[in-house]
N, C-alpha and C positions, 0 to 999 in steps of 0.2 A: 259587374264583375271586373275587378282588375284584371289587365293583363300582364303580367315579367314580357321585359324585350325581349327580340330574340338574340340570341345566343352567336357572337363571331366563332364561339368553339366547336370541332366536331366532337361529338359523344365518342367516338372511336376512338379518338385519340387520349381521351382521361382516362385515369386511373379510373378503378368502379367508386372508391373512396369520397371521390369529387361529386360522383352525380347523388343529385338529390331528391328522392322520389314521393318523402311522405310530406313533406311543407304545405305543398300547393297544386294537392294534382287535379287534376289530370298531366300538368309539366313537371317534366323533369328537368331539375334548375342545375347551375352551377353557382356559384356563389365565389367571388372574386374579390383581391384587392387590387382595386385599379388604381395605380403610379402613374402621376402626374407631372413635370419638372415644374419649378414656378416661375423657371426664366421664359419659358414659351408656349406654358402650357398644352405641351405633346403628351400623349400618352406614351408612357415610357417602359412601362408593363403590366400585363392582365394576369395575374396568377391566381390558378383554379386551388378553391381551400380546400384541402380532404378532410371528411369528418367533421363538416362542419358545423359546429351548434347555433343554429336561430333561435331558441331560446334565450341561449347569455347573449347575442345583441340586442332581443329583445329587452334583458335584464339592464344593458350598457344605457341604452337610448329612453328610455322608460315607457316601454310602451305593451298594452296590452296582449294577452294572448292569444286574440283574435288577431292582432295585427301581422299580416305575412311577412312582412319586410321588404316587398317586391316592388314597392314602386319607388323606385330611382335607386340612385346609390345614397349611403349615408356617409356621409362628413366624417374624417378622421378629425379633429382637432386636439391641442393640449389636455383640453378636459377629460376626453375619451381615451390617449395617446397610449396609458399603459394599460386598461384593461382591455382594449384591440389587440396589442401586443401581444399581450398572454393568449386571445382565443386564436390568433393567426399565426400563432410562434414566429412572427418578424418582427424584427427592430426597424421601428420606422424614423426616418429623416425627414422631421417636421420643417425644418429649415430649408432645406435641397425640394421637397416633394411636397407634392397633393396625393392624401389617399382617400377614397373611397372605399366602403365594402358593399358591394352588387351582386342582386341577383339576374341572372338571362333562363330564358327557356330554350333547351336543347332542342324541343320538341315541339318550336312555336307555331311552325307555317301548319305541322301534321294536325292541333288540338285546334286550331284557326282555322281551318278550311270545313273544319269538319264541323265549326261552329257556324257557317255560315248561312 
C-alpha cells in the first residue's frame, strides 16, 4: 500500500472545500501547491486547493486511473505550466518559483497507528 505523507495542515483550520475524502481512503488528503524560490530553494508557500480534481491531473501527467497521485509531489514545468494554471486558478512564475502539486494526509499518525 502507498502511504500520502502526513499532512503540516490542521484539518481545523481548512475550508471543508480543501479536504479530500473519496481519492484515497481511508485518508483524508489535502492536496497543495508547494512554492519554491529557485534562489534558495525555501519553501515559500503550501496553498491548500479547494475542490480539487485528481482526475485532470491525472489527465495532465498521463497517468492511469488507478494511479492516486500520492506519492510525492508532481513537477510544475513549462510543459504542464497552463493546464496546472487553469486546475489551481494561479498564475505561476516559472522563472522566480518551483511548483509542485501534493498530496498529505490530514489523518496520517490516526489510519497509521491503527494499521499497525
Amino acid at each position: 500500500m502507498i502511504f500520502p505523507p502526513p499532512s503540516s495542515k490542521l484539518e481545523e483550520e481548512l475550508p471543508e472545500a480543501a479536504i479530500d475524502r473519496t481519492t484515497y481512503p481511508p485518508y483524508r488528503l489535502v492536496w497543495c501547491l508547494e512554492v519554491f524560490d529557485k534562489k534558495d530553494e525555501h519553501l515559500v508557500a503550501e496553498i491548500a486547493l479547494e475542490n480539487f480534481d485528481v482526475r485532470a491531473l491525472r489527465k495532465i501527467y498521463r497517468r492511469p486511473p488507478s494511479n492516486p497521485m500520492i506519492g510525492g509531489g508532481w513537477p510544475v514545468t513549462g510543459r504542464y505550466r497552463h493546464q496546472v494554471e487553469m486546475l489551481t486558478a494561479r498564475k505561476l512564475k516559472l522563472k522566480q518559483y518551483t511548483y509542485f502539486v501534493a498530496a498529505s494526509a490530514l489523518n496520517y499518525w490516526e489510519v497509521n497507528q491503527t494499521n499497525d
